[in-house]
C-alpha positions in Angstrom: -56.3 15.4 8.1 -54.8 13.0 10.8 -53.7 14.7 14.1 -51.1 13.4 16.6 -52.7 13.2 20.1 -50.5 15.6 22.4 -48.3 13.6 25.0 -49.2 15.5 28.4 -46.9 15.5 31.4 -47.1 15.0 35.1 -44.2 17.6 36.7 -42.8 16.9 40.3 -40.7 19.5 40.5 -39.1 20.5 43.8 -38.3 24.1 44.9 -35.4 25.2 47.6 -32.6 26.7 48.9 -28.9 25.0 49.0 -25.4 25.1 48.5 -23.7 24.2 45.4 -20.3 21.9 45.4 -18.8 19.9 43.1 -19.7 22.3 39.6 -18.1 19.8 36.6 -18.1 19.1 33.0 -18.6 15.5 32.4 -17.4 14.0 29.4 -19.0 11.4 27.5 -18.2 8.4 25.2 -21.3 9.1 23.4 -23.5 12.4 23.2 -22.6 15.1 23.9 -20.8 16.4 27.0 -22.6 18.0 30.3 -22.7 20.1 33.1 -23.4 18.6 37.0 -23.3 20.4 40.1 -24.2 18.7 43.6 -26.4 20.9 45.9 -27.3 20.2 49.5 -30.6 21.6 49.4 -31.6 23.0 52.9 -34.6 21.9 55.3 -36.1 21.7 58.8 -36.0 24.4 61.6 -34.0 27.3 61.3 -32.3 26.9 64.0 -31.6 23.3 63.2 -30.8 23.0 59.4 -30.8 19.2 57.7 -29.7 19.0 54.3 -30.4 16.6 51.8 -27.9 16.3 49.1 -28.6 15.6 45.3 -26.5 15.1 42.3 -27.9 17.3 39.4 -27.8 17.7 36.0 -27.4 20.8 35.0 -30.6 21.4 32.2 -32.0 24.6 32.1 -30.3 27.2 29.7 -30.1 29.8 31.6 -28.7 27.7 34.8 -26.2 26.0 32.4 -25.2 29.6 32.0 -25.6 30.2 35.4 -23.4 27.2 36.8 -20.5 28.0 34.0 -20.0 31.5 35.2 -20.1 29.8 39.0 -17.3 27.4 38.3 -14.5 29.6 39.4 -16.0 30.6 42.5 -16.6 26.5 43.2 -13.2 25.9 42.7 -12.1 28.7 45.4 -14.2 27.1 47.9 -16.2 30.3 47.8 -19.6 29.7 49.9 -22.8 29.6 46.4 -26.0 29.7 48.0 -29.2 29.4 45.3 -32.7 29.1 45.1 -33.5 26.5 42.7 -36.3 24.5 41.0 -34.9 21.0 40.3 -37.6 17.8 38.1 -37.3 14.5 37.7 -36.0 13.3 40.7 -34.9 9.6 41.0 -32.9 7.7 43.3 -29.6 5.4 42.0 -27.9 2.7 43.9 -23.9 2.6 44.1 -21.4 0.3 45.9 -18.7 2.1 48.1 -15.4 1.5 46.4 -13.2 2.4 49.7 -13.4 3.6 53.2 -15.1 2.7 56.5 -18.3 1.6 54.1 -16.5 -0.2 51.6 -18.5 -3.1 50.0 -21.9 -1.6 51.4 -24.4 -0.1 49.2 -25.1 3.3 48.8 -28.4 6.0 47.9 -27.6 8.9 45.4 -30.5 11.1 44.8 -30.1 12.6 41.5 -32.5 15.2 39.5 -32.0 18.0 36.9 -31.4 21.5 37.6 -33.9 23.3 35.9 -34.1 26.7 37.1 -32.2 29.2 39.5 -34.1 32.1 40.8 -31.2 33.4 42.9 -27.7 33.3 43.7 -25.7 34.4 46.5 -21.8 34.0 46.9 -20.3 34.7 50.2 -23.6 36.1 51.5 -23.3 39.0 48.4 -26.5 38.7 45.8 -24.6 38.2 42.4 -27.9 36.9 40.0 -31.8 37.6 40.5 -33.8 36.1 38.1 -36.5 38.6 36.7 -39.7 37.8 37.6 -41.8 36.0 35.4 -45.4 36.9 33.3 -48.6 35.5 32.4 -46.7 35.1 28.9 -43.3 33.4 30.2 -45.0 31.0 32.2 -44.0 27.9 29.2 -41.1 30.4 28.0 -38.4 31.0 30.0 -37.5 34.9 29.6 -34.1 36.7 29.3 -32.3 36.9 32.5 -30.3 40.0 34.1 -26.2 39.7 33.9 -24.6 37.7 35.9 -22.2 39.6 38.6 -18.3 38.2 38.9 -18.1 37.1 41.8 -13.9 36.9 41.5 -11.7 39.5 43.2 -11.0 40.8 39.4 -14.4 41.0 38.3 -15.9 44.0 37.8 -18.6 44.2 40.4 -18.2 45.8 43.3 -19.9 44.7 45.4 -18.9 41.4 45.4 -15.1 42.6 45.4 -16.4 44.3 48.5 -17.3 40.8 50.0 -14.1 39.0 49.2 -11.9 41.1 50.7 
């Protein structure tokens, strides 16, 4: 019998807190379409915040879930606040098209979302991700409902917080 040597991996994966903007569905030519979000991860002293910002594709199951159900709330401007695990970071060069920086180049970070631990909107706790076991660790396991966070879901809490 012949075996196929198992391919390992090196993981740089890289674990924060941010704000999500810019939740889409990008359509492609070929393959099959895709959710993106941007999130401006938080960093620095807590009474002076930096953010770096990165363009992510949205990979993980359960945050492709996640980020679906958190469109509507996007669009509304509502404040989305997760924690986040995010791999394969790289950076990509663009040219600005318009503006004061027209002509000059640009950095984009970009990475994939892989996992969401938590999600807040508007300061009110809609998703916590159950924690994990010894026996998840390569699986990922079922995660609690999502809460609506629109004034006509049915949570009530976060009702509470729109209003």
């Amino acid at each position: 019998m012949t075996t196929t040597p198992q391919t390992k991996y090196f993981d740089l994966h890289i674990h924060g807190i941010g704000y999500v903007n810019r939740i889409r569905e990008v359509n492609v030519k070929r393959g099959e379409n895709f959710w993106a979000c941007d999130i401006s991860a938080l960093h620095g002293a807590e009474d002076d915040v930096q953010y770096t910002r990165f363009d992510c594709r949205v990979s993980g199951s359960e945050a492709q879930k996640l980020i679906k159900r958190m469109h509507k709330a996007c669009q509304e401007e509502k404040k989305i606040l997760i924690g986040f695990k995010l791999g394969d970071l790289y950076a990509d060069t663009f040219t600005y098209e318009s503006g004061v920086k027209q002509g000059e180049t640009g950095v984009s970070l970009k990475a994939r979302l892989l996992f969401i631990h938590w999600i807040k909107v508007d300061g009110v706790s809609v998703y916590t991700a159950p924690p994990k076991t010894e026996a998840d660790n390569d699986v990922q396991s079922e995660t609690q409902p999502l809460a609506d966070p629109s004034p006509t879901g049915s949570n009530d809490r976060a009702q509470a917080a729109v209003h």
